[in-house]
Structures are given as structure tokens and as C-alpha cells.
NUTOR-30465 format. One record per atom (N, C-alpha, C): residue in three letters; x, y, z. Coordinates in steps of 0.05 Angstrom, whole numbers, padded with zeros to 5 digits, always signed. Each point is the difference from the previous one (the first is absolute). Layout:
# residues N
ALAXYZ...
//
This chain:
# residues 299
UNK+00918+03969+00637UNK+00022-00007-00017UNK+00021-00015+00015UNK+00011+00007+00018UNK+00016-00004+00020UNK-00007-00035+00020UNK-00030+00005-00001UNK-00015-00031+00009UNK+00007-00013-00024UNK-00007+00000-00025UNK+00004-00011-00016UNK+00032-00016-00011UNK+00018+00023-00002UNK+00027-00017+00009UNK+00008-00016+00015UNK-00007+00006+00025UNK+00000-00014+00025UNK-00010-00038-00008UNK-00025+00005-00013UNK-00015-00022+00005UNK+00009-00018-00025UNK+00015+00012-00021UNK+00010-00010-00030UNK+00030-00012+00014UNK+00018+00018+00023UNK+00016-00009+00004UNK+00003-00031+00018UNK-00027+00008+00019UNK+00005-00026+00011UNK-00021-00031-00005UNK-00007+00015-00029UNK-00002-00025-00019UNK+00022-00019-00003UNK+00013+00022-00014UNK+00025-00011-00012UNK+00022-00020+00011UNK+00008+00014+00025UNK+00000-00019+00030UNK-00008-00028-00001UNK-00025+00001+00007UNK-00015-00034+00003UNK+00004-00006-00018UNK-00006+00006-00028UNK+00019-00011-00027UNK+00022-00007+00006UNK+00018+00009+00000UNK+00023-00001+00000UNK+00011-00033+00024UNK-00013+00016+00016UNK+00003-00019+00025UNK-00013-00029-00007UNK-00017-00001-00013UNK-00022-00022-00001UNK+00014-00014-00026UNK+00015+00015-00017UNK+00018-00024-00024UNK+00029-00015+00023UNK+00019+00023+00004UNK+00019-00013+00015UNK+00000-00017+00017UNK-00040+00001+00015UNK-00004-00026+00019UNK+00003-00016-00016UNK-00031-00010-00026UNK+00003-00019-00010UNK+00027-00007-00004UNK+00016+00009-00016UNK+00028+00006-00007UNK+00015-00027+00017UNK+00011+00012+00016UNK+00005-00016+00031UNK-00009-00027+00005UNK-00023-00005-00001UNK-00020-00018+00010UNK+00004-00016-00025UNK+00002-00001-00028UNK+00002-00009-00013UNK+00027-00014-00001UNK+00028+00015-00005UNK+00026-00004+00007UNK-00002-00028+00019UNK-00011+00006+00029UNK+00004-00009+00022UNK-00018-00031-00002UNK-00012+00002-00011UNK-00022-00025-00009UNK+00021-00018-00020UNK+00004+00010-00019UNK+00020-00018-00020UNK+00021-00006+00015UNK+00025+00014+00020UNK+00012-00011+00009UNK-00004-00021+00026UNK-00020+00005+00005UNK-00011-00022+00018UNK-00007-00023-00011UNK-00019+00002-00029UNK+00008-00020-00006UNK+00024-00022-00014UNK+00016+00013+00002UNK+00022-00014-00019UNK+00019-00014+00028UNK+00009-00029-00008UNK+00019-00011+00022UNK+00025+00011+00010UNK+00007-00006+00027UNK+00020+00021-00001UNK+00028-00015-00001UNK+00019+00011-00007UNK+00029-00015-00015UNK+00008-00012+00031UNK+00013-00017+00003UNK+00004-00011+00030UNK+00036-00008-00012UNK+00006+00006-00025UNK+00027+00001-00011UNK+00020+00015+00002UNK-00008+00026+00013UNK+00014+00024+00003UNK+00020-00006+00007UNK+00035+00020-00002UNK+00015+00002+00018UNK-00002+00019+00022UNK-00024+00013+00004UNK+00004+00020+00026UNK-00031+00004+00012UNK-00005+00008+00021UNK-00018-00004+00004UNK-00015+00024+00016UNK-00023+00016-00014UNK-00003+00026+00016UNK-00020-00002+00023UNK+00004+00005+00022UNK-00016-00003+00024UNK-00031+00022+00012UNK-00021-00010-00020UNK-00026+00012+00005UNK-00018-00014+00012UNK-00016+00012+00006UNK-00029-00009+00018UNK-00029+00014-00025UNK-00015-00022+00016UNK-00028+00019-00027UNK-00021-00013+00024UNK+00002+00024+00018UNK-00026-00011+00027UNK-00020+00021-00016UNK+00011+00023+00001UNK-00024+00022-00004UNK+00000+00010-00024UNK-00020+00012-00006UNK+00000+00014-00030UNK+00025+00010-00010UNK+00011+00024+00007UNK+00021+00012-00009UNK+00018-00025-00002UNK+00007-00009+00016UNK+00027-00025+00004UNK-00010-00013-00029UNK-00022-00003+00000UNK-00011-00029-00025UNK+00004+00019-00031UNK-00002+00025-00001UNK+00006+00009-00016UNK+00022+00010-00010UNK+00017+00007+00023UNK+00030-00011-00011UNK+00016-00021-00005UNK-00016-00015+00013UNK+00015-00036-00007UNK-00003-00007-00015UNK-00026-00001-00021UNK-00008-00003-00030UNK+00010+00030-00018UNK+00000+00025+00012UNK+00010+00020-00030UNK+00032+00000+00007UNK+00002+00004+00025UNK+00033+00020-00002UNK+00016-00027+00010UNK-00003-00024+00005UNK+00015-00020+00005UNK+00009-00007-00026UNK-00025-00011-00026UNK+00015-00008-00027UNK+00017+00025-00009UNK-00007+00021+00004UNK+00013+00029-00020UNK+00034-00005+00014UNK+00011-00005+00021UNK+00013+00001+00022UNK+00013-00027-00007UNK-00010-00021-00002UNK+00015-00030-00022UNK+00015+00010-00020UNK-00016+00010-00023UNK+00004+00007-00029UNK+00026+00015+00004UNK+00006+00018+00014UNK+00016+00021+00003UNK+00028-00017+00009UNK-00010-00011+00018UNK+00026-00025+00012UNK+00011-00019-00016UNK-00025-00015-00013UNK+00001-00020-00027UNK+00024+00018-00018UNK-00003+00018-00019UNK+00007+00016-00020UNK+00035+00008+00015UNK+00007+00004+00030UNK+00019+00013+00011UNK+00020-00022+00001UNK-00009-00031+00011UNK+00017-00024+00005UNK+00003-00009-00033UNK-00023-00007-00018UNK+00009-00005-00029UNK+00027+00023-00016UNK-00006+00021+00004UNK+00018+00023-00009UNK+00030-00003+00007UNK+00005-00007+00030UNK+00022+00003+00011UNK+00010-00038+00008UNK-00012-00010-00023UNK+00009-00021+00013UNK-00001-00022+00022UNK-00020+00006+00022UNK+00012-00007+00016UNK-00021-00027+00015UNK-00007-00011-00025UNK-00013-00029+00002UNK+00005-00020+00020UNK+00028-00006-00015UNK+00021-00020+00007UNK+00002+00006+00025UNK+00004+00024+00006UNK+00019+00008+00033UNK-00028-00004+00018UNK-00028+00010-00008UNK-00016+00005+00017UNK-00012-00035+00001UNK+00006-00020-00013UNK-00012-00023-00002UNK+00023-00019+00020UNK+00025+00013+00004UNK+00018-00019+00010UNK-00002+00000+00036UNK-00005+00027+00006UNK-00008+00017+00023UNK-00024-00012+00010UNK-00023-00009-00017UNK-00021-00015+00015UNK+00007-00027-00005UNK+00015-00007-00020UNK+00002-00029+00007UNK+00015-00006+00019UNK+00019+00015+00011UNK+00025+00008+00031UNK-00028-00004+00016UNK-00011+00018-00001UNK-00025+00002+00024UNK-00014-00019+00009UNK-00003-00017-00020UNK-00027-00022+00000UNK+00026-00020+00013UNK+00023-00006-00004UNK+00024-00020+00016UNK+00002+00007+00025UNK+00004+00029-00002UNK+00015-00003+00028UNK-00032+00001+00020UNK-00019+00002+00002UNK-00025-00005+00013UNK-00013-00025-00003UNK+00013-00017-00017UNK-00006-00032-00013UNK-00005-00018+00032UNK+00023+00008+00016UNK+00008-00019+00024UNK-00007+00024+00025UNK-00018-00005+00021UNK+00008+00017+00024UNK-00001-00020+00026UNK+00009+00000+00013UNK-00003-00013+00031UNK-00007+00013+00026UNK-00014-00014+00025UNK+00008+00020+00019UNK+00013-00018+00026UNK+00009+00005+00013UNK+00016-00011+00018UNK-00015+00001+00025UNK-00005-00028+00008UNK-00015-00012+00026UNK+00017+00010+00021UNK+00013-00027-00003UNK+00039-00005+00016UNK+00016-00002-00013UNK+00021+00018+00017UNK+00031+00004-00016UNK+00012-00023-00007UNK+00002-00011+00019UNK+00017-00030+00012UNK+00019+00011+00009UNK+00025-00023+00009UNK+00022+00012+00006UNK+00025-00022-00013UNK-00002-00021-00017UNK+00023-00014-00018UNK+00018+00013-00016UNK-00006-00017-00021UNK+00024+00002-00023UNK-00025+00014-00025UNK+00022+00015-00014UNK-00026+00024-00026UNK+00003-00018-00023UNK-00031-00005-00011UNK+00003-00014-00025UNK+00011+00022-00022UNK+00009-00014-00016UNK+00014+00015-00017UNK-00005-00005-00036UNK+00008+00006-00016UNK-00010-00007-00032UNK+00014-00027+00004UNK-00006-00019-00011UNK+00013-00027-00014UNK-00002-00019+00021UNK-00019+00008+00033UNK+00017-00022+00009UNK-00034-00019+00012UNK+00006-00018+00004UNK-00017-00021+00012UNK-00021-00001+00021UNK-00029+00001+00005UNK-00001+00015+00025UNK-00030-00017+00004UNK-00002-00010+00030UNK-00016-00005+00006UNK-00028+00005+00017UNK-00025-00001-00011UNK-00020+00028+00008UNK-00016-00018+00008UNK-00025+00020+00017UNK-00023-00010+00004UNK-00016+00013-00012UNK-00025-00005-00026UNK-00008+00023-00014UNK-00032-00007-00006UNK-00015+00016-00006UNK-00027-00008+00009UNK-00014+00022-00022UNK-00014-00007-00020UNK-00020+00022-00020UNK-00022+00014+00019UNK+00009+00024+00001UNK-00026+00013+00013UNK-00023+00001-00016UNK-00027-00002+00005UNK-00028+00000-00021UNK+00001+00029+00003UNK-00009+00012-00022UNK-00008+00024+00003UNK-00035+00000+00008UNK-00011-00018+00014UNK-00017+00000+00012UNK+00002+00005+00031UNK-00004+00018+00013UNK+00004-00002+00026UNK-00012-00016+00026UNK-00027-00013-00022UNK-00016-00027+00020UNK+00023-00010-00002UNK+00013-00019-00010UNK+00012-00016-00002UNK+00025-00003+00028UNK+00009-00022+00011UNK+00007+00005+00024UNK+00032-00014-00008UNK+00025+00011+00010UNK+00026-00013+00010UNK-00007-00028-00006UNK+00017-00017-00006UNK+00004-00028+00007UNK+00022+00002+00022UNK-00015-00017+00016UNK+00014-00013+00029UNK+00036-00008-00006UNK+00005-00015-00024UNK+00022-00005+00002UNK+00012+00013-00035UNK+00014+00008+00000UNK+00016+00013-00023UNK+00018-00016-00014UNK-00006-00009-00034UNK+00022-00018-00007UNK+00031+00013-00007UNK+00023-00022+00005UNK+00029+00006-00005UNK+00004+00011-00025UNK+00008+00012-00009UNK+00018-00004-00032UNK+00024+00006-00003UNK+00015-00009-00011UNK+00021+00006-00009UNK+00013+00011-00025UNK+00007+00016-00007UNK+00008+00022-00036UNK+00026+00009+00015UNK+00010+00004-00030UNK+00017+00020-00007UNK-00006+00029-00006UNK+00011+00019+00007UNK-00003+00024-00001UNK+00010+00002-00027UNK-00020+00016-00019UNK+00004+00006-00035UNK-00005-00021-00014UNK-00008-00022+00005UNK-00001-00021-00016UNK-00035+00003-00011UNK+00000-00014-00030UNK-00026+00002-00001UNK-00030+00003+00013UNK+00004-00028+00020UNK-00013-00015+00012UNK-00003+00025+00035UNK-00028+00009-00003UNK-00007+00019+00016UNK+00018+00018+00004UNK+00010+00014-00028UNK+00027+00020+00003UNK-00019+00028+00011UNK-00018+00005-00005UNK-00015+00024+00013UNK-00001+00006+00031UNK-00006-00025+00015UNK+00002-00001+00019UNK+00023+00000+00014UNK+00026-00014-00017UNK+00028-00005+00006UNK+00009+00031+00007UNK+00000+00017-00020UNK+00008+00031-00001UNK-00008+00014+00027UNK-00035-00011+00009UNK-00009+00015+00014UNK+00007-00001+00033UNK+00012-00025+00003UNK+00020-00011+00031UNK+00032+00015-00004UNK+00005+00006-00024UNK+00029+00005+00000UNK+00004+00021+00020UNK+00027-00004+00019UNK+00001+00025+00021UNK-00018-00020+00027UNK-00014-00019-00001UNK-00009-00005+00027UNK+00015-00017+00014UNK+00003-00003+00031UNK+00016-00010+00019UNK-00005-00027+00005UNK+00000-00020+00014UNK-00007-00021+00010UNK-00014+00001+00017UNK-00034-00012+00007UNK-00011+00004+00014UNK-00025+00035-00002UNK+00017+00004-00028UNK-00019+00025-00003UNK-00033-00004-00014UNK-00011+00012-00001UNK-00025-00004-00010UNK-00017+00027-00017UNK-00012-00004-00022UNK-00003+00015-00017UNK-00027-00008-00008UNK-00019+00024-00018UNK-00024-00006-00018UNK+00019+00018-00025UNK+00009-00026-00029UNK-00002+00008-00021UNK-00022+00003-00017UNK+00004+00022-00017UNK-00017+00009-00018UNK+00005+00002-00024UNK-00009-00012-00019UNK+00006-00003-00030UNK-00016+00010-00011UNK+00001+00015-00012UNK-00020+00022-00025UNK+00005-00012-00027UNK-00020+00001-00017UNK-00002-00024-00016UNK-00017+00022-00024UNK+00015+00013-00018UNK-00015+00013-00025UNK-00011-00009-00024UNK-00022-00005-00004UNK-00012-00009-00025UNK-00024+00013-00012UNK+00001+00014-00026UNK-00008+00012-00007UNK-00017+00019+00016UNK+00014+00024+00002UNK+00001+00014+00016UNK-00017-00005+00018UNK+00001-00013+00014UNK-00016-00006+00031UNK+00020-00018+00014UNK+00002+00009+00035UNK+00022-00010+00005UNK-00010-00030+00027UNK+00005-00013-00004UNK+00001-00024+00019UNK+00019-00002+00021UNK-00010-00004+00018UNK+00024-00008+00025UNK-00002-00029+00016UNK+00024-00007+00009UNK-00005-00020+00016UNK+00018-00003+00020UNK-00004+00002+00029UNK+00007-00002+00021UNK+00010-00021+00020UNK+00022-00003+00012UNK+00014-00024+00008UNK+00014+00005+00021UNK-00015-00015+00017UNK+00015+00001+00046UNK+00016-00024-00012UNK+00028+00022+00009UNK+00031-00016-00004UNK+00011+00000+00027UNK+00011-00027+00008UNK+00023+00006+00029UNK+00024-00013-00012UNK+00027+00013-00008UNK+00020-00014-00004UNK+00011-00019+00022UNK-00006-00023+00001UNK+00016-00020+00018UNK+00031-00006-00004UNK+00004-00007-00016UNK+00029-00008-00007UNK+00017+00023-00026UNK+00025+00009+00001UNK+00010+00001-00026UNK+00021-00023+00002UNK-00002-00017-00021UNK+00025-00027-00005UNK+00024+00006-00003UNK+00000+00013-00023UNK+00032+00007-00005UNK+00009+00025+00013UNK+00003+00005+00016UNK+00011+00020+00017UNK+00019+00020-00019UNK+00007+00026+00007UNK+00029+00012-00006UNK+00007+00009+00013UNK+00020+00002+00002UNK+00025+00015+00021UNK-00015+00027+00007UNK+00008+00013+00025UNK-00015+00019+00022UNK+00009+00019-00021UNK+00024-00001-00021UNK+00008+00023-00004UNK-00017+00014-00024UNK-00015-00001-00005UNK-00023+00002-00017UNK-00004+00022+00004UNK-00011+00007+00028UNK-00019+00016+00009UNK+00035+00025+00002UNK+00019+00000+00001UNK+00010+00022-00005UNK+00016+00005-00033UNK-00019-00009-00016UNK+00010+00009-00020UNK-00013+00026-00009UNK+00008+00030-00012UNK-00009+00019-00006UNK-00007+00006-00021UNK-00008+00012-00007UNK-00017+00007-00033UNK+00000+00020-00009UNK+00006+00014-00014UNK-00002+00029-00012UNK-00008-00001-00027UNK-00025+00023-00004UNK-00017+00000-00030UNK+00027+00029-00004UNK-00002-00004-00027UNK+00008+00027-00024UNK-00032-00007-00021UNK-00016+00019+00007UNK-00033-00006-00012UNK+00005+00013-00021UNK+00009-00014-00027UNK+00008+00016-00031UNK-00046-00007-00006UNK-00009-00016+00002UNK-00027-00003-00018UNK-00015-00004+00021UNK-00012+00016+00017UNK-00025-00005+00022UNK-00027-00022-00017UNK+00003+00000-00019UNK-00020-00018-00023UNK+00003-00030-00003UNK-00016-00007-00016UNK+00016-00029-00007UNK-00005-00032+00022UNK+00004-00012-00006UNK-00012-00019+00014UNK+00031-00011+00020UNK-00020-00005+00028UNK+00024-00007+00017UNK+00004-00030-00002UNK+00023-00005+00006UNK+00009-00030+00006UNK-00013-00018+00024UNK-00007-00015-00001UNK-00014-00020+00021UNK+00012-00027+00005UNK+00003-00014+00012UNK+00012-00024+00005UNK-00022-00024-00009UNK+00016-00008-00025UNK-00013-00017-00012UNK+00004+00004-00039UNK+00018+00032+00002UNK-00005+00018-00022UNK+00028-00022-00024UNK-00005+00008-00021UNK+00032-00010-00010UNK+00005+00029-00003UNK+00033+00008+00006UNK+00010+00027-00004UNK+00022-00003-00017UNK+00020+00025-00013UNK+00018+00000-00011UNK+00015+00023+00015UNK+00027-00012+00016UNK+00003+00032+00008UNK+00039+00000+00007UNK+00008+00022-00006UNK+00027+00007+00000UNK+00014+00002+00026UNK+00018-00009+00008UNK+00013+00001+00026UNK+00028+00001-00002UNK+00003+00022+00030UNK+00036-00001+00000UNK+00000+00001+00025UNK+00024-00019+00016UNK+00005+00001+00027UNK+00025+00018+00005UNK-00003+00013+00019UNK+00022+00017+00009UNK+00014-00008+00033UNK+00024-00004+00008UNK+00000-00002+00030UNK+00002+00023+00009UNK+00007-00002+00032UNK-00016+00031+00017UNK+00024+00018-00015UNK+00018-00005-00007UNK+00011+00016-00007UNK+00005+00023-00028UNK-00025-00006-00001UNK-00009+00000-00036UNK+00017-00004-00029UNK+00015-00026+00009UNK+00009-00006-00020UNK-00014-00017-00015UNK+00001-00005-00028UNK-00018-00021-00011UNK+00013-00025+00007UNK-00026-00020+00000UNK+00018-00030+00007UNK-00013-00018-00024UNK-00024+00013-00010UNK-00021-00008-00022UNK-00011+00024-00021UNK+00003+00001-00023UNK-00010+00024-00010UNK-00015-00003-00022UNK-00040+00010-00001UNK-00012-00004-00034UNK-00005-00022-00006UNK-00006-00022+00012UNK-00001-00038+00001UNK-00033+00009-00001UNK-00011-00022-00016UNK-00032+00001-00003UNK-00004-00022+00004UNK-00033-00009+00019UNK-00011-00025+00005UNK-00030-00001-00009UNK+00000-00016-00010UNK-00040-00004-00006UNK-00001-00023+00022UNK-00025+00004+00008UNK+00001-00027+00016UNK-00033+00014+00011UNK-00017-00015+00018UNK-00028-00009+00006UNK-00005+00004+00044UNK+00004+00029-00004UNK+00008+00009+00030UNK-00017-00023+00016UNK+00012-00006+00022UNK-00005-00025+00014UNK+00005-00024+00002UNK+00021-00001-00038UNK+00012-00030+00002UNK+00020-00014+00012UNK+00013+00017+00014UNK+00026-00003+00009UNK+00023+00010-00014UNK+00003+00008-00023UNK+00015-00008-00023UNK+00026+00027-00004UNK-00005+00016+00019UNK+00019+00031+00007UNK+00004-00009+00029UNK+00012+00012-00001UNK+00019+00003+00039UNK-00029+00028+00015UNK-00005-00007+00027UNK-00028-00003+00006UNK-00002+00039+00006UNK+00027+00008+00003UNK+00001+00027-00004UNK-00014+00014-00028UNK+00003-00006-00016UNK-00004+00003-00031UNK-00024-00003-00006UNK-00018-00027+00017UNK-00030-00011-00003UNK-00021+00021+00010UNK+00015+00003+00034UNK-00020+00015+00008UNK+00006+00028-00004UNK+00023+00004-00008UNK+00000+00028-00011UNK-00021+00007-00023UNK-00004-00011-00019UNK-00014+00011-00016UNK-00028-00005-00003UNK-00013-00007+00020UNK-00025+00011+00006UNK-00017+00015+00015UNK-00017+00008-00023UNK-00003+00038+00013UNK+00003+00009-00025UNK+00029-00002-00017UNK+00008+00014-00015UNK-00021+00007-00029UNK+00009+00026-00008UNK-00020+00001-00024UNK+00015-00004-00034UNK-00009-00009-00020UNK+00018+00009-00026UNK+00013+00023-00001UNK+00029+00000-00010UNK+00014+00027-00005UNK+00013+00005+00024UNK-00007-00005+00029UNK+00007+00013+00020UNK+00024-00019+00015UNK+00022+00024+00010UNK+00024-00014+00016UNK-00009+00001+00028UNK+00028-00016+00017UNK-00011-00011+00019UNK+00024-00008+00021UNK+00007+00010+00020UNK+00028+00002+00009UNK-00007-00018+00029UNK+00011-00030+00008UNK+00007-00011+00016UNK+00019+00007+00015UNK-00003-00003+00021UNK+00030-00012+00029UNK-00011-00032+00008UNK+00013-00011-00001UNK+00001-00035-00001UNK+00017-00005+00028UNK-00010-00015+00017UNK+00020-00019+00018UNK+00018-00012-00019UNK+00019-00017+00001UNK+00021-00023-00013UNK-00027-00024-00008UNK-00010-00005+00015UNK-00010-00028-00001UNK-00019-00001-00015UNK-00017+00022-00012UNK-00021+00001-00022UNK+00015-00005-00027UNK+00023+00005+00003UNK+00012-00006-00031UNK+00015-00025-00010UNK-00002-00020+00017UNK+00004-00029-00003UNK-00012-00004-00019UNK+00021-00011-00016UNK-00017-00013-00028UNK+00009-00028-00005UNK-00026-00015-00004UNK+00008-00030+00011UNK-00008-00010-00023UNK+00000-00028-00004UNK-00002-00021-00027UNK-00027+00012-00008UNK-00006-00008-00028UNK-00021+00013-00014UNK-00011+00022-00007UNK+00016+00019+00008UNK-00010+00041+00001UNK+00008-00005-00032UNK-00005+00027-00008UNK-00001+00012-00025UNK+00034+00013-00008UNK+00002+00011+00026UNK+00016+00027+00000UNK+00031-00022+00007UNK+00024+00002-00010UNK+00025-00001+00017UNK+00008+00018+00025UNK+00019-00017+00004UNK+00009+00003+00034UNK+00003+00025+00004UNK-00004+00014+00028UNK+00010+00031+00002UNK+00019-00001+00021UNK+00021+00009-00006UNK+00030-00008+00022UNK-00011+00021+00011UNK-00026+00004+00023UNK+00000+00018+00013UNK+00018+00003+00032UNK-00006+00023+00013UNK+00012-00004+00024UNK-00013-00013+00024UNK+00016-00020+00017UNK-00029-00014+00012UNK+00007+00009+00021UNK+00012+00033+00007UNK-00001-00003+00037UNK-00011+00033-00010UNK-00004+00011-00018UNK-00017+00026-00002UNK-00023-00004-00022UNK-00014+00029-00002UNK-00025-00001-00009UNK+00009+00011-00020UNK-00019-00009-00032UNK+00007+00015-00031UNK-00015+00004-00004UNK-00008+00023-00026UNK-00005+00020-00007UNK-00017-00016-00027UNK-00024-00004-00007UNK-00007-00009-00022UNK-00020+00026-00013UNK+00002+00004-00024UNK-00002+00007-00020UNK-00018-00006-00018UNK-00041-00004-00007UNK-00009-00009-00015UNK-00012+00013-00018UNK-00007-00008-00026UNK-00010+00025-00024UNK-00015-00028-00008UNK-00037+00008-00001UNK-00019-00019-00001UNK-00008+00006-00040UNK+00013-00021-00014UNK-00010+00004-00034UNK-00029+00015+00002UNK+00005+00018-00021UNK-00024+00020+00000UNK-00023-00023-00015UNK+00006-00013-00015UNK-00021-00027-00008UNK-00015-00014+00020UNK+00019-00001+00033UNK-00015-00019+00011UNK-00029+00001+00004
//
């Protein structure tokens, strides 16, 4: 009697066991066949080397979407989670690596600059050319503005491989470029390099400003003594045109929508000469002021 239970129970067993396989195997078959979304905003990090792995990548990976899907639709958070990878896919758009420093003058957004620049093949037969042609661009300007962005910050005499990441339907393209800055033309004053910058990070989100960008953004000058000398004056203007006093230009890139942005200026960044946007700032020209920027949450 006792054999007999025994042997009814571990029937039931391999039954049991032998539907939930099919079960599984079936599940795991249909989701294998169906394409997989390459649209997502997030992205869960599995492997499917071995059985078990392959069987959670097809059952408990979709169950584990659905749950996420249903959590971001519920709460909203489309918008936020779509703006965050489109941040992502920018700021990894451009990378460089640095050959030689150099030791000149730092190119900067807007200004004129003369390179030696050469398309790397992404073939590695392919050999250097002996001699490297000149070019000459503006930094932000249409015309090889990818590449322009990707020298910004280099010295004279420095040398670089840029890298441009290139997204099209979801598959990403790159293309690679041995840069030596030879010349920058329009020079700026040394005092550049001690101007200071302070973030107040109100939106870590949102798309940053680049030189080349058009912006809308609020400004007030203060001298060291924090009195106002300028207060709440707004400029639209096409960072890199010249068209703000060069404190103001290169201040606001980096910057994100929504977010303020607290300068210390030498005197001489705030020369505002024929053609700017902005009127004159009776600043002080034997101390350093205090600027003040708030980037339109539109930009």
C-alpha cells in the first residue's frame, strides 16, 4: 500500500514537472521568437550563455519589463526617462583622447583655429598619410562643428584623436579624426584662463549648452563689492558669435535649462564693443565682478 503511494506520488512529480517544463520551453520559445524592442528607456543587463541564464532572459527578463513598463507609464515618468537618454546619447556624442598637450594659447568656443586633421579609416590596414592636410574652422560653426567642440580646451601645438558618435536608428556610427591644433587666430586675453565658474545644479536633466547652441539667458553684473551695476537684462544670441561680452559667452557653456550659474570675471571679459546684443556695463576695470546667469528653462 505504502509502495503504491510512493509510486502514485512520484508520478505525479514527473507530471507535474514534465507540464511546467513544456510550460517554460514553450514561454521561452515564443519569446525568442518575437523581436526585441531596441526603443527602451532602460536597459536590463543579462547574459543567456547557459540554460538557466537563457531561461531567465526569455521568462523573467519580459515579466521584469512589464512590471517596469506599467511602473514608468503609472508615474509618469516618460518624458524624464527619455530626456536622461537623450542627455546620454549628447554628452557621449563627442569623445577625444589626448596625444600632446601642447604648450600655446587654449582654443576656445567662437574663435578661429588652425589644424592639421586627417580621417582615420576604421580599417586598420589602412596606413597614416605621410603628410596631413591644413584646415581651417571656426569652433561651433556648422561646417565640421562636431569636430570644432571636440578641440575645444586644446593648446597650440597639442594633438588629439577625435571621436564622433553618430546615432541612427538605433545603431551607432563613429568616426575618428588625428587633430594637431597649429594656430588659434583670434587670440584672447591670458585672462580667460582665470575666470571662475560656479554651478547652483537646480535640473541635473535637460540638454546642455554647446558652442554653436542659440540660448536665451538672464544676467546681472555685480562689482566685488556686491553691489548691482546690471540687474535681470536678457540676451538671446548664438554662443560663439561674439554678440555678449566674452565673460557671458563662455560662461554659459556647460550650462543646463533651468539651471543658475555664478561667475567671477577679470574687467576685460566684459568689454562690450560695436555689434553685441547687450548694452554697456559701467563695470569696474581695475577689479573682478560678480556675474550672475539663469539659463531660460526653454533653451
Amino acid at each position: 500500500m505504502v509502495r503504491k503511494i510512493i509510486l502514485q506520488l512520484l508520478i505525479s512529480i514527473v507530471i507535474i514537472f514534465t507540464l511546467i517544463s513544456a510550460f517554460v520551453f514553450t514561454i521561452v520559445q515564443i519569446n525568442k521568437s518575437r523581436p526585441e524592442k531596441r526603443d527602451k528607456l532602460y536597459e536590463l543587463n543579462t547574459t543567456n550563455d547557459g540554460l538557466v541564464q537563457t531561461i531567465a532572459y526569455y521568462l523573467v527578463k519580459p515579466i521584469l519589463e512589464s512590471a517596469l513598463d506599467h511602473y514608468i507609464e503609472k508615474h509618469g515618468l516618460n518624458e524624464y526617462l527619455k530626456e536622461i537618454t537623450q542627455q546620454e546619447r549628447e554628452e557621449n556624442s563627442i569623445n577625444f583622447y589626448e596625444i600632446t598637450e601642447g604648450s600655446g594659447s587654449r582654443a576656445l568656443c567662437g574663435q578661429e583655429v588652425l589644424l592639421q586633421m586627417y580621417k582615420i579609416s576604421n580599417s586598420l590596414a589602412v596606413p597614416l598619410p605621410s603628410q596631413v592636410p591644413n584646415v581651417t574652422l571656426k569652433i561651433g560653426q556648422d561646417n565640421w562643428k562636431e569636430v570644432g567642440l571636440g578641440i575645444m580646451g586644446m593648446k597650440e601645438g597639442g594633438e588629439r584623436v577625435v571621436t564622433v558618435n553618430i546615432a541612427n536608428d538605433n545603431k551607432t556610427n563613429f568616426n575618428s579624426y588625428y587633430v594637431k591644433l597649429i594656430e588659434v587666430k583670434d587670440k584672447h586675453s591670458d585672462s580667460v584662463n582665470n575666470m571662475m565658474i560656479f554651478n547652483d545644479l537646480i535640473n541635473r536633466a535637460g540638454k546642455q549648452v554647446r558652442c554653436g547652441d542659440e540660448v536665451s539667458v538672464k544676467y546681472s553684473v555685480m562689482g566685488h563689492n556686491g553691489e548691482y551695476i546690471i540687474k535681470d537684462q536678457t540676451a538671446q544670441f548664438k554662443v560663439g558669435d561674439k554678440k555678449v561680452p566674452l565673460a557671458i559667452e563662455l560662461g554659459v557653456v556647460g550650462m543646463r535649462a533651468g539651471n543658475n550659474r555664478t561667475i567671477i570675471s577679470p574687467p576685460e571679459l566684459l568689454n562690450v564693443t560695436d555689434g553685441m546684443l547687450v548694452e554697456d556695463i559701467d563695470f569696474d576695470e581695475e577689479n573682478v565682478s560678480i556675474i550672475n546667469l539663469s539659463l531660460d528653462a526653454k533653451a
